[in-house]
N, C-alpha and C positions, 0 to 999 in steps of 0.2 A: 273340754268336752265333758256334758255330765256323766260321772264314773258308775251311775248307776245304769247306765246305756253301754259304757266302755263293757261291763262284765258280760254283755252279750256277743262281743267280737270275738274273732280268733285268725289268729296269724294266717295271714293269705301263704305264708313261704311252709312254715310246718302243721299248721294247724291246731297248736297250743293257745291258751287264753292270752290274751291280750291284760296288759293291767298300764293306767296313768303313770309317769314318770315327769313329773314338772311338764314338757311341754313334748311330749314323746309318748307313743303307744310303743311298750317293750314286752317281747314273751319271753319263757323262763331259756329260753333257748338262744336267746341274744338278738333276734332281730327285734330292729326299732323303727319307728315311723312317725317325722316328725309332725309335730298338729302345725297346720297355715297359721298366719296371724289370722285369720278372720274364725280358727274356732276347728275345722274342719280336719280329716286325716285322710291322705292319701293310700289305701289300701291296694292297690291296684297289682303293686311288684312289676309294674312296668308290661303286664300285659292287655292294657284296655286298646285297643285296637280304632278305638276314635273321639275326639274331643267334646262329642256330646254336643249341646246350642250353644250359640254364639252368644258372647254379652247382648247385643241386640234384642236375639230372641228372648233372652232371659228377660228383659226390661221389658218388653212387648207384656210375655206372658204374667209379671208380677204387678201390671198397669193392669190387665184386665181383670184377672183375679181380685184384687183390691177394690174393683168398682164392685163388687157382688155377684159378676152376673153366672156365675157356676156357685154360688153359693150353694145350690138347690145339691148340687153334686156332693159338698162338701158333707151337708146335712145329713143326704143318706148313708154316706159309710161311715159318718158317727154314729148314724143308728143305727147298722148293721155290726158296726162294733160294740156296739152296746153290754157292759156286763165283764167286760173280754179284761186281765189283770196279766200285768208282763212287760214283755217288748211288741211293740205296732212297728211295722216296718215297709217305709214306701218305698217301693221298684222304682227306679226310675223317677222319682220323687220331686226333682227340678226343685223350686225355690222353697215346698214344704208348707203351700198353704194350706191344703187338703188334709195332711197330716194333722197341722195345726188342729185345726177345726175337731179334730177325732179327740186328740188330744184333753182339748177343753170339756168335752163332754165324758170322758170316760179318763178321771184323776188317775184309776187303778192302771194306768200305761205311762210306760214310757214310748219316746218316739226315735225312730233312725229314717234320714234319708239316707237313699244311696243311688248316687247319681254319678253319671261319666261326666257329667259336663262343671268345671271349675267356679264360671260368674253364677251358676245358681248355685252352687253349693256353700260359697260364699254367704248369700243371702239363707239360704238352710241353717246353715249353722247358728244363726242367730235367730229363727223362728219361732220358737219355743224356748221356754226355762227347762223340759222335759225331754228336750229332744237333741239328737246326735244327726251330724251329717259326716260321711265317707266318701270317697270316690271308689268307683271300681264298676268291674264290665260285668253288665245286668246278664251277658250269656256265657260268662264263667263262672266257674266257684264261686259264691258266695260268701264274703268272708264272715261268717256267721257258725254258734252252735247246732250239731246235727239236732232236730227235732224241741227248738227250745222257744220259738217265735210263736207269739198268741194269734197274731192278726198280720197277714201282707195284704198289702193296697198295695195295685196294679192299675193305675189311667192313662189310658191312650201309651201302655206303656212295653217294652219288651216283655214276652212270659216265657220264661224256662221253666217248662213244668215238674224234670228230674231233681230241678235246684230247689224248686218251692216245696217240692213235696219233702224234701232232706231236713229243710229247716225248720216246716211249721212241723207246730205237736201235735198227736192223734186228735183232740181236741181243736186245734189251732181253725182258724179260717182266713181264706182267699178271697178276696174281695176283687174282682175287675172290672171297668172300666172301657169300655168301647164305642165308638160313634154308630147311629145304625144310619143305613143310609141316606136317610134326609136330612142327616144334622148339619147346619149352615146351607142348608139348600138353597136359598135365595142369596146365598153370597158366591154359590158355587156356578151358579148358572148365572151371574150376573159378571162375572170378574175370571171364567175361567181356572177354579181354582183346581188343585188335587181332589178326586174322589174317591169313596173309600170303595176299598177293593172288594168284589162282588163274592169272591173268595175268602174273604177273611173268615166269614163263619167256620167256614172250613178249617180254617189255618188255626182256628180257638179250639176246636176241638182236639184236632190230633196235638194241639202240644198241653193238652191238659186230660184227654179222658183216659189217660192212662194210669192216672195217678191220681185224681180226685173226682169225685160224687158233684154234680151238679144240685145242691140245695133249693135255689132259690133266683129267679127271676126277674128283676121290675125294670121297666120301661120310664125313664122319666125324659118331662117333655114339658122348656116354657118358650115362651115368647120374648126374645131381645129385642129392645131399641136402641139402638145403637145409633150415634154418630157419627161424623166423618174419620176422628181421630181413634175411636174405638173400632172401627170397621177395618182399619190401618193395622191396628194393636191386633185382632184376634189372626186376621194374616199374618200378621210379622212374626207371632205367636207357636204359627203349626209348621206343619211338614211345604206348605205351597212358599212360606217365608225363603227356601232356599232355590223357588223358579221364579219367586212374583217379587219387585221392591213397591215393597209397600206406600213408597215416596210415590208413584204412578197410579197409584187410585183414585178416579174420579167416578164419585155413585153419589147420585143424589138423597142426602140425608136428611131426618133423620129415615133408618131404616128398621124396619119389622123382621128379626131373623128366627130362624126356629133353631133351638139349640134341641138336639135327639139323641139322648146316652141309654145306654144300657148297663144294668148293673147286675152282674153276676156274683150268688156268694157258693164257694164250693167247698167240700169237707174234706178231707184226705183220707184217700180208702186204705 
């Protein structure tokens, strides 16, 4: 793992810095954490509470992403990170293309994902030449320094807003990520999928306006076409992959879908 990302972790068990040890994260206090062969450290102490996506979904989601078509997403939290020098740090971060992309545009960063789930973090850890991947539970402690993170990027992702506010710096910004109602509309009423909860705006507020300033606003909105196999891929991808097998879709392609995000940047008050 790059040890200029390790010097922003800290021991999930005491809370002391973390430092490289050949293939090991060790604090001054003796706990150690071996790195995967594929790059990555298990931070978790044995309380992450669930496995995160499936290898499936993982491949699903690193198929679609790869074709471009969230590219447009990727784009704007590079410019909304714009300028920002440190650690960039993705919630829930899955395979770390999004990251990626920040990354490239803005040298003055390093990158962490930190994800519950093991085949994406796999693929994370090798994302970037800038960038760390962990495991651990997005609504626990964080294994991170109190108030030392430039940038957290949050998409479609859990939001602990006591955690983020701990971490990021008075400076720092939150960058989130959320479906607004129409997005995949025409795959939702065509195929029966999950929709998103009518509630959620709700549920973004109370677990963030207690801790952070609402900055900034933007609505982004393109048009996919999508094919049989990518129509497969962005379901096998989301939260409807663990009610729908995506092997049972039959929609005639190619098809016109609307992808509709919303990007929030908020400050820490």
């Amino acid at each position: 793992m790059n040890r200029d990302v390790v010097a922003y972790l800290r021991c999930p068990v005491c809370r002391e810095p973390l430092h490289a040890h050949e293939r090991t994260l060790r604090c001054p206090r003796g706990h150690s954490f071996d790195l995967a062969r594929q790059g990555y450290a298990d931070l978790s102490a044995g309380r992450s509470p669930h496995t995160g996506d499936t290898p499936e979904m993982v491949a699903a989601r690193d198929a679609f992403l790869a074709e471009g078509h969230y590219a447009f997403v990727s784009t704007a939290l590079a410019e909304a990170a714009a300028g920002a020098a440190g650690i960039a740090v993705d919630v829930g971060g899955g395979t770390g293309q999004h990251l990626a992309t920040v990354l490239d545009a803005n040298p003055a960063l390093h990158g962490l994902v930190l994800d519950a789930s093991k085949p994406a973090l796999r693929r994370a850890a090798r994302v970037h030449e800038r960038a760390g991947a962990v495991r651990t539970d997005a609504w626990g402690r964080l294994p991170l320094a109190d108030h030392d993170t430039a940038v957290l990027l949050d998409v479609f992702a859990p939001r602990n807003g006591a955690e983020f506010h701990r971490v990021l710096r008075p400076d720092g910004r939150l960058l989130v990520v959320t479906p607004e109602p129409d997005h995949l509309a025409e795959l939702v009423t065509a195929l029966g999928l999950l929709t998103v909860d009518p509630a959620k705006e709700e549920r973004l507020a109370a677990s963030l306006d207690a801790h952070f300033t609402l900055a900034r606003r933007q609505s982004l909105r393109e048009t996919l076409r999508l094919d049989r196999d990518e129509v497969a891929t962005v379901v096998g991808m989301g939260p409807s992959a663990w009610h729908r097998d995506a092997a049972t879709i039959d929609l005639p392609t190619p098809v016109e879908v609307t992808a509709a995000i919303r990007l929030d940047e908020w400050t820490p008050r």
